[in-house]
C-alpha positions in Angstrom: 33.8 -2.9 -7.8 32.5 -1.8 -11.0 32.9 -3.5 -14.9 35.7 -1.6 -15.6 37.9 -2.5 -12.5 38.3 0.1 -10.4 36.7 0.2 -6.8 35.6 2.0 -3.9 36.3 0.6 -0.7 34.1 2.0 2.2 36.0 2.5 5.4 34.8 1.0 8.4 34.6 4.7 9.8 31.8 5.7 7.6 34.3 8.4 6.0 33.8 9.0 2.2 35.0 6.3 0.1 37.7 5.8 -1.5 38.5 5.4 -5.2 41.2 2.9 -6.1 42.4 2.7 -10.2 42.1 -0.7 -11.5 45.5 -0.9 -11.6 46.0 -0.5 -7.8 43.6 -3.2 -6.7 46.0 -6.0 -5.7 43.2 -8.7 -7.0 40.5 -7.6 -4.9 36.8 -8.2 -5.9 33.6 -6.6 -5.2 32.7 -7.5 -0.9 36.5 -8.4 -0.2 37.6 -6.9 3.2 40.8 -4.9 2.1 43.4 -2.3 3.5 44.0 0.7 1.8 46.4 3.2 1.8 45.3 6.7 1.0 47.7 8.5 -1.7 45.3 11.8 -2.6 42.7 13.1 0.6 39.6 15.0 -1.1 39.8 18.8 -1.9 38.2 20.7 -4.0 36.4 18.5 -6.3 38.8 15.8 -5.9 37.5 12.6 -4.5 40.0 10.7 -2.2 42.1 8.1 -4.0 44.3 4.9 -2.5 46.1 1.8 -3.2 44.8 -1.6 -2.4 47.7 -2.9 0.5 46.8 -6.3 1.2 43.2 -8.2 1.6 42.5 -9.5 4.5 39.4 -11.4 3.7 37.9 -13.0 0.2 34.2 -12.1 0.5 31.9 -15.1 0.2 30.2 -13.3 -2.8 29.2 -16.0 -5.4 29.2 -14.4 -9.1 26.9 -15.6 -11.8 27.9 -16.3 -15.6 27.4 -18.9 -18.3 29.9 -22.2 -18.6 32.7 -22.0 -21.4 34.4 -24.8 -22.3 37.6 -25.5 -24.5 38.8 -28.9 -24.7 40.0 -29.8 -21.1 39.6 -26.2 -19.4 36.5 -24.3 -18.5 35.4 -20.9 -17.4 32.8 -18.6 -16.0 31.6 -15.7 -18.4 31.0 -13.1 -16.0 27.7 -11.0 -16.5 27.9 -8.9 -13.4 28.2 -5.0 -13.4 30.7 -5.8 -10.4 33.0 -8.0 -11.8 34.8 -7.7 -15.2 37.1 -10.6 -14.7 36.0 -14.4 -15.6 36.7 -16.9 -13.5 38.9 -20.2 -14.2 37.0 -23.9 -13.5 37.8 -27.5 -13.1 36.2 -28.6 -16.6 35.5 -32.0 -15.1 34.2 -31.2 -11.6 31.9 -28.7 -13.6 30.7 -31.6 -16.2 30.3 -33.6 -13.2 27.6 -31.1 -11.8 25.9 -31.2 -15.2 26.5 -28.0 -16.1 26.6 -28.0 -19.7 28.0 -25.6 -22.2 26.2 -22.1 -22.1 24.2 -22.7 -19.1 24.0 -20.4 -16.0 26.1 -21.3 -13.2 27.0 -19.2 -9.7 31.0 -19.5 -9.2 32.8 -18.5 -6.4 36.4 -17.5 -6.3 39.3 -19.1 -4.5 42.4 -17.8 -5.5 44.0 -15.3 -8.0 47.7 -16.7 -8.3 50.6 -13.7 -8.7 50.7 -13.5 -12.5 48.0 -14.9 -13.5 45.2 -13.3 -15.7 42.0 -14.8 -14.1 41.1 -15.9 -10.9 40.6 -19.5 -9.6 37.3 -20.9 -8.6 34.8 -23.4 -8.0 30.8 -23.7 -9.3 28.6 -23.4 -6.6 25.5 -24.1 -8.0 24.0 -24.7 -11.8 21.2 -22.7 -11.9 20.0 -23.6 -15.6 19.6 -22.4 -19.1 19.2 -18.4 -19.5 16.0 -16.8 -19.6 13.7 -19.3 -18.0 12.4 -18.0 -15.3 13.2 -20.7 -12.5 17.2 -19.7 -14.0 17.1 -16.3 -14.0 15.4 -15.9 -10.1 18.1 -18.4 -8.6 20.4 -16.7 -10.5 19.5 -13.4 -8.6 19.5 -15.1 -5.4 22.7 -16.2 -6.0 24.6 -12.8 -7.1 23.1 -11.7 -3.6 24.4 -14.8 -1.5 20.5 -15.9 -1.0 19.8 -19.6 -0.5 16.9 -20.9 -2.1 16.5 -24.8 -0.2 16.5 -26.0 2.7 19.1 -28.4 3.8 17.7 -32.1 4.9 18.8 -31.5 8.6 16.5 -28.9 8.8 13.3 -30.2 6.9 14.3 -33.6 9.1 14.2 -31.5 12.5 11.8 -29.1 11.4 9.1 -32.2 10.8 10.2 -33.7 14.0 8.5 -30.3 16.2 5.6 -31.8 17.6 2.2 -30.2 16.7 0.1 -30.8 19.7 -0.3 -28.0 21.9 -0.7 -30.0 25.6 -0.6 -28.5 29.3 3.1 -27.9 28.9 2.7 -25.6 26.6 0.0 -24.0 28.0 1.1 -23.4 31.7 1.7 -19.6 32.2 -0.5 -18.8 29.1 -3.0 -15.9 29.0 -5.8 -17.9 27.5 -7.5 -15.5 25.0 -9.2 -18.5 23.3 -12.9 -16.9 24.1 -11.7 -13.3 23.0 -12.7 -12.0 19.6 -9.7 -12.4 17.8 -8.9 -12.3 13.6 -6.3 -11.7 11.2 -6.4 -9.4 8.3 -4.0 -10.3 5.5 -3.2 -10.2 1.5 -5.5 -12.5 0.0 -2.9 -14.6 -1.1 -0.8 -14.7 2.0 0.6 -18.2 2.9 1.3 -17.4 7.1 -0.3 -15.1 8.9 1.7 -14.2 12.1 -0.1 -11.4 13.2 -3.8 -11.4 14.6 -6.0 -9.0 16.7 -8.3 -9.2 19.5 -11.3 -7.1 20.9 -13.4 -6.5 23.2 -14.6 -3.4 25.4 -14.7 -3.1 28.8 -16.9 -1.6 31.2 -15.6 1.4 32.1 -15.9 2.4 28.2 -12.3 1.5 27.3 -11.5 -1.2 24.8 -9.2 -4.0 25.5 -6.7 -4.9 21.8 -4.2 -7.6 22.1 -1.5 -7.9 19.4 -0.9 -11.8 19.4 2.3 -12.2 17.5 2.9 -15.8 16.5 5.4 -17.5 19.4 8.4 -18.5 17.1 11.1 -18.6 19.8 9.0 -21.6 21.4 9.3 -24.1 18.7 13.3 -22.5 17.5 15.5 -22.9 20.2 19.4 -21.3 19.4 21.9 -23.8 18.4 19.3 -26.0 16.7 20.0 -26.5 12.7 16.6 -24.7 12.3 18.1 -21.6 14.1 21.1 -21.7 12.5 20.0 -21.3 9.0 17.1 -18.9 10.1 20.0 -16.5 11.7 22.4 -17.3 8.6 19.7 -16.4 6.2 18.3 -13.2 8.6 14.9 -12.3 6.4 12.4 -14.2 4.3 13.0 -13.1 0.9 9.9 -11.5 -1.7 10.9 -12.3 -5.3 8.2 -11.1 -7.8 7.2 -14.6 -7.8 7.8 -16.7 -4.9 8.7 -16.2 -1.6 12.2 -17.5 -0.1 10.9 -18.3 3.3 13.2 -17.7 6.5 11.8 -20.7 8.0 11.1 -24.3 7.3 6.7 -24.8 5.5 6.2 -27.1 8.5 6.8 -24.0 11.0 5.7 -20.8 8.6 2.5 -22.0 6.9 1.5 -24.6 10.0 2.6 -24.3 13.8 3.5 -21.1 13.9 0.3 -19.8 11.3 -2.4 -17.8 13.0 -5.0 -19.5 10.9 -8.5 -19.9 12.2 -10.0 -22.7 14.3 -6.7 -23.8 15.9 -4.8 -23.0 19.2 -1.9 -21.3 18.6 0.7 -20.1 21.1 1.9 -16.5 20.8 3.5 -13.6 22.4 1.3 -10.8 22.9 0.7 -6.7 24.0 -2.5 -6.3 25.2 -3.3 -2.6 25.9 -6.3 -0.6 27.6 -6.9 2.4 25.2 -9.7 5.0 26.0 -11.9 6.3 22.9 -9.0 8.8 22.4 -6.3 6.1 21.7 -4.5 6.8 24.5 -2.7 3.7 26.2 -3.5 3.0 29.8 -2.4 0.2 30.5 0.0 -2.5 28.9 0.9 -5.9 29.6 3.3 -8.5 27.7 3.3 -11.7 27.5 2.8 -15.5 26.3 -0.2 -16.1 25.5 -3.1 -19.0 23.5 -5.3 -17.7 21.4 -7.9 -18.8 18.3 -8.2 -17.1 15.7 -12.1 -16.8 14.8 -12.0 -15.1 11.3 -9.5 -14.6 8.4 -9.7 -11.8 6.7 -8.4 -10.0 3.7 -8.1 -6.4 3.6 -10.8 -6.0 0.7 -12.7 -7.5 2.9 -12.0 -5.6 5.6 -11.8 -2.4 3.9 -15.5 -3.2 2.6 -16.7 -3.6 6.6 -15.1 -0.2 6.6 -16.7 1.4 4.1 -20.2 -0.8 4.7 -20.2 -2.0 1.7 -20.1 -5.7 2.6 -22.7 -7.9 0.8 -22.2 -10.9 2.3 -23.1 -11.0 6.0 -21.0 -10.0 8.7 -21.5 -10.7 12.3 -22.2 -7.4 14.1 -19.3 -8.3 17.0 -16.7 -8.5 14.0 -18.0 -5.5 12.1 -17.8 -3.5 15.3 -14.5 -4.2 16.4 -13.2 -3.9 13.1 -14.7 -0.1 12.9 -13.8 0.1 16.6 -10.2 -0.7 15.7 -10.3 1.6 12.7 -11.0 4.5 14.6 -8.5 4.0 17.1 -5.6 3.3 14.2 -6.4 6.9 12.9 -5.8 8.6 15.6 -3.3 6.7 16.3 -1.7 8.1 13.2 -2.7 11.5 13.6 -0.6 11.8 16.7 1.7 10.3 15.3 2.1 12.6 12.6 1.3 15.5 14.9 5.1 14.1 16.7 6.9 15.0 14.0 6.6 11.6 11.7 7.5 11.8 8.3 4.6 11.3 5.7 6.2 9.6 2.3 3.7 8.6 -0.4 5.2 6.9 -3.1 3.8 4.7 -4.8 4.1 1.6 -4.5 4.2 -0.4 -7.9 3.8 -4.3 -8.4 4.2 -6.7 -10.7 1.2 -9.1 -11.8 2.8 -12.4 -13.6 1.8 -15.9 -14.6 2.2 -19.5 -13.4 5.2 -19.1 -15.6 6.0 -16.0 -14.4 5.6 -14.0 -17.1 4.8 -10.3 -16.4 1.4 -9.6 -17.2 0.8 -6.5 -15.7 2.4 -3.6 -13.4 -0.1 -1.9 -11.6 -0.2 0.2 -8.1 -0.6 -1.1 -5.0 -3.0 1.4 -3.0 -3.0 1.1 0.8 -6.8 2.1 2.4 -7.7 2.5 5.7 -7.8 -1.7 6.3 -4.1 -1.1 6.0 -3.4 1.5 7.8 -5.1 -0.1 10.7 -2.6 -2.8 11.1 -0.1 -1.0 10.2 -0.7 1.6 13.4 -1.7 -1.2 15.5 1.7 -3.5 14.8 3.3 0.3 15.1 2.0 0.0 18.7 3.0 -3.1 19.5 6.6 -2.7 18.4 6.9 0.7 20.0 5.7 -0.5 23.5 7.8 -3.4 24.0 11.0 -1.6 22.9 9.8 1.0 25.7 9.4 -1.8 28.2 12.5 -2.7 28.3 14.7 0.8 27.7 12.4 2.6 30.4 13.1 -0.8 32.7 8.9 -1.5 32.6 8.2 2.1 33.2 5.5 4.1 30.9 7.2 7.3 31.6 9.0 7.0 28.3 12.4 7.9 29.7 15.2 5.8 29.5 16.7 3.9 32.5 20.5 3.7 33.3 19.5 0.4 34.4 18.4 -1.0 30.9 18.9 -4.2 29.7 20.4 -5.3 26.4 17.9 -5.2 23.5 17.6 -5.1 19.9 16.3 -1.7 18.5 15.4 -1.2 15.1 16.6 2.4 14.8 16.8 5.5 12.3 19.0 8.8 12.2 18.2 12.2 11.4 18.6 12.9 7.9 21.2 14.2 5.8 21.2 18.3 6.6 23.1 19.4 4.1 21.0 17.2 1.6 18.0 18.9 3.2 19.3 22.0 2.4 20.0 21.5 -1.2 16.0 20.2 -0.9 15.3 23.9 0.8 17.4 25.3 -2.0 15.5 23.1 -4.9 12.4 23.8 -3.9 12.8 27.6 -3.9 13.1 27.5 -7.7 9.5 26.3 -7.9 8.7 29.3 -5.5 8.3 27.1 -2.3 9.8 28.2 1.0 10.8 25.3 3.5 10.6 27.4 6.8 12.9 26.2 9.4 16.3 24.1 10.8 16.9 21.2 8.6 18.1 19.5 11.4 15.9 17.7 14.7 12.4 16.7 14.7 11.8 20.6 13.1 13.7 19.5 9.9 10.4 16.4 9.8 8.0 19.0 10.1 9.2 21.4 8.0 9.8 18.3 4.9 6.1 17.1 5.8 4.9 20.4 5.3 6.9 20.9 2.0 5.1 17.9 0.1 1.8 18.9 1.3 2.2 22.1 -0.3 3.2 20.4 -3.7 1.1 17.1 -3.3 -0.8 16.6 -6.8 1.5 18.5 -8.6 4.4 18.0 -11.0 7.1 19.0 -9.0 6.2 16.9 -5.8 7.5 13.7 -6.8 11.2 15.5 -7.4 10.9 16.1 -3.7 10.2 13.6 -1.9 12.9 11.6 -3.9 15.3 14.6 -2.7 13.9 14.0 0.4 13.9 10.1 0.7 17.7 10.4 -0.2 18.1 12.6 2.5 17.1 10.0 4.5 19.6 7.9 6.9 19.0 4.3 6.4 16.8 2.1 9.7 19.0 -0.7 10.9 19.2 -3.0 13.9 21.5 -1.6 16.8 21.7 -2.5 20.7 22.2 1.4 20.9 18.8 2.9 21.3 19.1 6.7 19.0 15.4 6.3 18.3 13.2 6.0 15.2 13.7 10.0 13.6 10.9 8.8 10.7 8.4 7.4 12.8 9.0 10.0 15.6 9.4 7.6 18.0 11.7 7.2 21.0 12.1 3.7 21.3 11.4 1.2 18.8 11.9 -2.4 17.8 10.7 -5.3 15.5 8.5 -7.8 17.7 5.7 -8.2 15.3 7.0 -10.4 12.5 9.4 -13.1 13.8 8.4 -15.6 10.9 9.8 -13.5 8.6 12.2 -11.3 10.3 14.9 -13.1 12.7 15.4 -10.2 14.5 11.9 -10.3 16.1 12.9 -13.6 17.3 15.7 -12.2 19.0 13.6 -9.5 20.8 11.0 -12.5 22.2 14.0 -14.5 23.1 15.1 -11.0 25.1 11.5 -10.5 26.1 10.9 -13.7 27.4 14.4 -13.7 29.4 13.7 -10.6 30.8 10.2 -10.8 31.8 11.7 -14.2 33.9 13.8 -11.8 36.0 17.2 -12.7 34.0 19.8 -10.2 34.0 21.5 -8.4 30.6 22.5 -10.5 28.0 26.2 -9.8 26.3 25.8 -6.6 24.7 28.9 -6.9 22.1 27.2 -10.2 21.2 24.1 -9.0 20.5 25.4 -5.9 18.8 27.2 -8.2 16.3 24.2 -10.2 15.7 22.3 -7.0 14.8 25.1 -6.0 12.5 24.9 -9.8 10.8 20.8 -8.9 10.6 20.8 -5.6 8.9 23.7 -6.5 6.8 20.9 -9.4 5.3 18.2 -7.4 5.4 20.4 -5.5 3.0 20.6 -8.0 0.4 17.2 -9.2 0.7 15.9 -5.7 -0.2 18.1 -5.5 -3.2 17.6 -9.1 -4.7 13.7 -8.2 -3.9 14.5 -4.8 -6.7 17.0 -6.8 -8.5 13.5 -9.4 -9.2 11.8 -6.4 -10.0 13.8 -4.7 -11.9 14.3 -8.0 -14.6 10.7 -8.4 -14.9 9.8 -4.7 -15.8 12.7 -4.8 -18.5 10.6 -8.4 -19.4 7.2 -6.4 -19.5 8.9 -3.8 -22.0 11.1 -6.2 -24.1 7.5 -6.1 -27.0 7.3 -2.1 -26.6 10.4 -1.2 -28.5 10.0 1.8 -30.1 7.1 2.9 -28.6 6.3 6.0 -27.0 5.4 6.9 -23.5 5.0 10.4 -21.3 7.0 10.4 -18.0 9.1 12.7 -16.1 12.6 12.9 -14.9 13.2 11.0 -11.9 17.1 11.3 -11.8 19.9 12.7 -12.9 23.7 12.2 -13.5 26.5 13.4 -15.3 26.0 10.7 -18.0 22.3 10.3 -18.2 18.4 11.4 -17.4 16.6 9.1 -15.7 12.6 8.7 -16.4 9.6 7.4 -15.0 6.8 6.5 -18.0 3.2 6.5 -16.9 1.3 4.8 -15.2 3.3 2.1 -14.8 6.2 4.6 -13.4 9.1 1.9 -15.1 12.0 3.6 -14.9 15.0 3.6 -17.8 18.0 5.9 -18.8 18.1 8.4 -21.6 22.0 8.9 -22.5 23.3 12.7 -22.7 25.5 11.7 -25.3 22.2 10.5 -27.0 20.3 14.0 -27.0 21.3 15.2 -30.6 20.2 18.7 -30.6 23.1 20.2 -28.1 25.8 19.5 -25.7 24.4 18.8 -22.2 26.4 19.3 -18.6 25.4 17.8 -15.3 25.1 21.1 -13.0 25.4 19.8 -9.6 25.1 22.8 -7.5 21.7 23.2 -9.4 20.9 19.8 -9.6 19.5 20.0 -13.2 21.3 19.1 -17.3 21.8 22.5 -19.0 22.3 22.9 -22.9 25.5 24.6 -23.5 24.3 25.9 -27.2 20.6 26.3 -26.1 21.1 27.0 -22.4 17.4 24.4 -22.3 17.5 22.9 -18.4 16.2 19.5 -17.4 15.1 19.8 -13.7 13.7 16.7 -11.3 10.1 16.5 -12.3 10.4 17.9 -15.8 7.6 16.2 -18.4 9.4 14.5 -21.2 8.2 12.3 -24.0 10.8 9.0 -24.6 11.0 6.4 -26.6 11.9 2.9 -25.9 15.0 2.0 -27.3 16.5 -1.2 -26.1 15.3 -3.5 -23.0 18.9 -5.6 -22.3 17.0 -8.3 -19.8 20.9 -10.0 -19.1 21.9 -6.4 -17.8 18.1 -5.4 -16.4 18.7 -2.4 -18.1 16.1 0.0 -20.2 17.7 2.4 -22.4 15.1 5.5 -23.5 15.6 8.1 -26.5 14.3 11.4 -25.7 11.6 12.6 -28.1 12.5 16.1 -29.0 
């Protein structure tokens, strides 16, 4: 739904959408389940239109706004880009909550009565007085449906998990206790649920075990704990705080690789020869101890050798061991057709208060990258276990069991194409099919060509919008940007629910169960990337307020950037360095008439006949920072 009350309703056939006046909505709101009637099918630029029939299910979207009262009635001042109506309160249930006048509140809707001008609902939560920061971030969790406590049932059974690790848990264990084995983590991460062990055998192959912390041990399904972990899908990275999936007791204790304690876990453990290539694999439970925590500064300075406090020489070995392996690792996996996307990744540096002090970029190095390839591994391998039915011929069985796959189509060709067509403007020629894995080699190819230069950031956003979206799905189509054939999420079930689902599959599986209900399963993976979803977008949403909070002193001011989008009613910039992104409004640009050419994909003067192209240099000007919208308005500088 948009402000001005018209909609789009997505049809459950993944057909375009379809665009309903706000006159023919029938009361639906933004996430309501709906039938529609189609009254004008697409032609030649015409979009399909419809009429709202009936709606078959309110959504359970809460919507956040400020309390209003007058005298014995109350309402919700809607500040949402996806709802233009207010909603009608109970004034006293409302005072009741404390929720006093001009505070932020999350409301949900109820009912919209035939005739009536509002719809009818109830206050969820208060979330406080505007712009403080503990307001405004519960107030983004809850425009996204996000909880941000735990119930007492599940802090009551999450305390009563016992923390002793005895013989029970221990029977059928690989013990790995005397193995080199370390995590390498942010500096300030909480739980580490990942670690790595080393050693080398004596035929000159190395032995690596990914030890995965073993969730599904401790979360049993049907418990309150597994409930709310399923409900909630995803731990949840706000630019201040983290939303965990699960209960301290369990993320930052039991189930925390951290070093000098037993801790149960499911693991891969390959045999990889000097040349990376695998073996031999086994899975399964395992103990381990952790021996060393590291970060990756400090791992990136064993690395580089540029350590200065001592190291002991088995961890610096395994660690440039490991490193080698991870690259070529990569290289092959590049080599197969993976797609090699560089954008930068920027971050936000704030206070105890959470003020924004800084945005800076994140840089990845090779202590990264070695983690990355080796949890790459991991996830690959166990999602082949099961699809080739425990073969390592890397062909599908007939015979294959029910799993969760984490999986990603082929790209948009026709969006490629218009990419093939772009980029010949700038004298580039993308040889090939933009379709299959020669479409990935042809795109990697392409931004090699223009890496360091203007034009290459306009595209690999082309590009990355070209690209189909990874999901969860029992139906294996493979992972087209990683180039691999079978693929899952095993490595980070502390934070992801779905890798608790795969060891739950794992460890069914491995005890010689048979299939588990694939229409089941298939829904739960639906339920998983549908919250994935919403994490990722109250993570941007997060991001997005706090950049608009960082530019709210540099009105005025001006900053070099270039064009990062465009649309028929605005340019969109990137400044530098921070790369904060805000809108400079056609109807803004005073000296001529600009039109959105979409074949071309660039703004041409009508007078002038002056183009603005993806990647074009401009100089803006900050004009207004609206932190209740998260919005940045730039003037051009002419």
């Amino acid at each position: 739904m948009t402000r001005e009350g018209f909609i789009f309703v997505i049809p459950e056939d993944g057909s375009e959408d379809i665009y309903v006046k706000a006159s023919k909505t029938r009361h639906a709101l933004d996430s309501d389940l709906v039938r529609v009637a189609v009254t004008r099918d697409s032609g030649h630029e015409r979009r399909r239109e419809g009429v709202v029939t009936e709606i078959l299910e309110r959504g359970r979207k809460c919507f956040v706004g400020y309390i209003h009262y007058v005298g014995a009635q109350a309402w919700v001042l809607i500040q949402s880009k996806y709802m233009p109506y207010d909603i009608v309160v109970d004034a006293e249930e409302a005072r009741s909550m404390g929720a006093e006048a001009g505070m932020k509140v999350a409301a949900a809707v109820d009912r919209w009565d035939r005739g009536s001008i509002n719809p009818y609902g109830h206050i969820t939560d208060v979330l406080g007085f505007p712009l403080q920061n503990e307001t405004e971030m519960h107030a983004i969790l809850s425009e996204y449906n996000l909880p941000y406590r735990f119930e007492e049932q599940v802090l009551r059974e999450a305390e009563k998990i016992p923390s002793e690790i005895g013989e029970k848990e221990l029977k059928g264990r690989e013990d790995f206790r005397q193995t080199l084995t370390f995590t390498i983590d942010p500096a300030d991460a909480k739980d580490y649920d990942d670690a790595l062990s080393f050693r080398k055998l004596s035929n000159g192959n190395f032995e690596v075990g990914v030890h995965i912390a073993d969730v599904s041990w401790y979360v049993h399904p049907g418990t309150a704990i597994d409930k709310e972990a399923r409900e909630r899908g995803t731990s949840v990275y706000l630019v201040d705080r983290t939303v965990p999936m699960l209960p301290e007791k369990l993320c930052n204790e039991l189930c925390s690789l951290r070093p000098g304690e037993d801790k149960l876990c499911f693991s891969t453990v390959f045999e990889l020869t000097p040349k990376a290539e695998v073996k031999a694999r086994r899975i399964g439970r395992t103990v381990i101890r952790s021996d060393f925590r590291l970060d990756y500064d400090h791992a990136q300075s064993i690395i580089e050798g540029t350590l200065e406090e001592p190291c002991p020489e088995a961890l610096s070995e395994a660690i440039l061991c490991l490193n080698g392996l991870a690259g070529k690792l990569k290289n092959k996996r590049f080599k197969a057709g993976a797609i090699n996307f560089e954008r930068p990744e920027m971050k936000v540096e704030v206070d105890a208060d959470g003020k924004p002090l800084r945005v800076y970029e994140k840089i990845s190095r090779e202590a990264n990258f070695l983690i990355e390839e080796f949890m790459l591994l991991a996830n690959r391998t166990v999602a082949e276990f099961i699809a080739t039915d425990g073969q390592m011929n890397a062909v599908a069985s007939k015979k294959a069991k029910t799993f969760v796959y984490r999986v990603h189509g082929e790209p948009n060709s026709e969006k490629l194409q218009g990419l093939k067509e772009f980029a010949g403007h700038f004298g580039y020629k993308m040889e090939g099919s933009t379709a299959g894995r020669e479409a990935a080699r042809s795109l990697n190819k392409l931004l090699e060509q223009a890496k360091g230069k203007a034009e290459f950031a306009a595209f690999e956003d082309i590009a990355l919008r070209s690209m189909a979206k990874a999901f969860y799905s029992t139906d294996n189509i493979g992972h087209y940007g990683l180039a691999f054939k079978f693929y899952t999420h095993f490595t980070s079930p502390i934070r992801r629910y779905p890798d608790t689902m795969v060891h739950r599959l794992l460890s069914r599986y491995l005890a010689g169960g048979d299939s588990a209900d694939a229409n089941l399963f298939e829904q739960e993976c639906k339920h998983a990337s549908e919250r994935e979803v919403l994490a990722a977008d109250a993570e941007r949403a997060s991001v997005k307020y706090k950049l608009v909070e960082f530019m709210q002193d540099k009105k005025g001011q001006e900053f070099d950037g270039h064009i990062s989008g465009l649309t028929e009613w605005g340019i969109y910039v990137e400044i530098e360095p921070t790369k904060i992104e805000g809108m400079v409004h056609l109807r803004e640009i005073r000296s001529d008439f600009y039109d959105f050419d979409e074949k071309h994909y660039c703004i041409r003067g009508r007078r002038t006949r002056k183009v603005f192209r993806l990647g074009d240099p401009v100089r803006i000007r900050v004009k207004e920072a609206n932190l209740e919208q998260r919005l940045l308005d730039y003037s051009l500088v002419e």
